[in-house]
C-alpha atoms as one frame of an Amber mdcrd trajectory, in Angstrom:
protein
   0.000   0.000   0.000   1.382   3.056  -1.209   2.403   5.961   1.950   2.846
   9.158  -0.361   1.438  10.683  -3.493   1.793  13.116  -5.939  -0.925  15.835
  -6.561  -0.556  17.180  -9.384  -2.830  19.879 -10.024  -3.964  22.357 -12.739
  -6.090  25.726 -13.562  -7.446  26.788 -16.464  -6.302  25.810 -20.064  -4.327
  28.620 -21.249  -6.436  30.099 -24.582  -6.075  28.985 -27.804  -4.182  25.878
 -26.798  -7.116  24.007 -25.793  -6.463  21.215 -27.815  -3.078  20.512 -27.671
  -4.589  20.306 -23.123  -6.414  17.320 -24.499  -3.107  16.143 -25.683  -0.957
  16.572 -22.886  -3.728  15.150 -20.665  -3.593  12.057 -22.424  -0.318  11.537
 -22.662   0.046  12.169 -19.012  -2.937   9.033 -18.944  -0.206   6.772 -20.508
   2.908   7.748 -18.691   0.909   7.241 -15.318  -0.829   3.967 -16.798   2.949
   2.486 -18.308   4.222   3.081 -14.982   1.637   1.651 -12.946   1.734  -1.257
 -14.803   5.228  -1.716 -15.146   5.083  -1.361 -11.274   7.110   1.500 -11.203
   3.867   3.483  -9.104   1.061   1.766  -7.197  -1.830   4.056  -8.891  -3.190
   7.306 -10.059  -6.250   8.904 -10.429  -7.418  11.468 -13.239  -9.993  14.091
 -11.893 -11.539  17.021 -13.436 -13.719  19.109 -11.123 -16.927  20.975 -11.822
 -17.204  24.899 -11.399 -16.796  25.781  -7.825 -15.033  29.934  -8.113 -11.403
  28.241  -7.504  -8.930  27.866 -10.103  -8.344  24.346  -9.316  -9.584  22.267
 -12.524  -8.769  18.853 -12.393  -5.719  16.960 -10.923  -3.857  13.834 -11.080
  -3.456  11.936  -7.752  -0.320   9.311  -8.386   0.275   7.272  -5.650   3.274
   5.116  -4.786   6.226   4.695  -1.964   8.667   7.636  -1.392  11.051   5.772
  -3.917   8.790   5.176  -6.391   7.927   8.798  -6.874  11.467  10.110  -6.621
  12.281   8.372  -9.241   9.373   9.029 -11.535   9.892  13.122 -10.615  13.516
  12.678 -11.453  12.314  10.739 -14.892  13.151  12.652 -18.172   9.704  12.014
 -19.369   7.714  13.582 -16.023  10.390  16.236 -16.924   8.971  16.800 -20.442
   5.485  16.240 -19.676   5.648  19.070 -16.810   6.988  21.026 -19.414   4.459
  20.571 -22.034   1.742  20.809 -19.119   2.905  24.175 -18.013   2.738  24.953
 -21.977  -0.919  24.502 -21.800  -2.688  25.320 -19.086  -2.422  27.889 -15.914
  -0.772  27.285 -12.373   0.339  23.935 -12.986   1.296  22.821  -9.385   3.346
  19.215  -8.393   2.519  18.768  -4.645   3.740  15.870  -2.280   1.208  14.720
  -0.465   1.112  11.732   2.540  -1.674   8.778   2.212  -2.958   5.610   3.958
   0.398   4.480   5.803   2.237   7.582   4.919  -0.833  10.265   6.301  -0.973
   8.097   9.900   2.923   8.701  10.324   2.765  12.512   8.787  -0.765  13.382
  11.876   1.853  11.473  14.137   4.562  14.798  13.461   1.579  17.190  13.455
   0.550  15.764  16.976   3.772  16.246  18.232   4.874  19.583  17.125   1.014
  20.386  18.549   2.560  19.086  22.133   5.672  20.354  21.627   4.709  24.183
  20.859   0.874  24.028  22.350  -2.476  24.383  20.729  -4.203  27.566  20.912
């Protein structure tokens, strides 16, 4: 079971370039889905949100040990699909994020530094 993630979020497509976001989106689909089934991540997700007044989109949530997403971040081709992302739509964001194991051990810090400098 995977203990960290990736959130990879993104705003609005950037005008006139609409189509080539379609693109990038789906290649981004088959470097997450090679890697997950070469084993080289435990999973992702592909999300696109409804209208809410943010400028949050959609997102991909990939999901995999520490290792596993080192080494896909440090990849050439997350490298060039970043780069072609950014290309194509706004405030492209790559976030670290803690789950299932990982987001037990991560509350266990937060509880401490809570003891450790006091709750208000």
């Amino acid at each position: 079971m995977a203990e960290s993630a990736l959130f990879i979020g993104w705003g609005a497509p950037v005008r006139g370039r609409e189509a080539k976001g379609l693109d990038v989106f789906g290649e981004a689909g088959q470097v997450f889905g090679g890697r997950a089934q070469e084993g080289a991540i435990e999973s992702f997700d592909a999300v696109v949100i409804g209208p809410h007044g943010g400028d949050l989109y959609g997102f991909f949530l990939v999901r995999g040990s520490r290792d596993q997403l080192a080494a896909l971040v440090a990849s050439a081709d997350f490298n060039t699909l970043t780069t072609r992302a950014g290309m194509v739509v706004e405030r492209l964001g790559v976030v670290p994020a803690w789950v299932d194991e990982g987001l037990q051990e991560q509350l266990g810090v937060f509880q401490q530094a809570v003891q450790e400098l006091g709750g208000l």
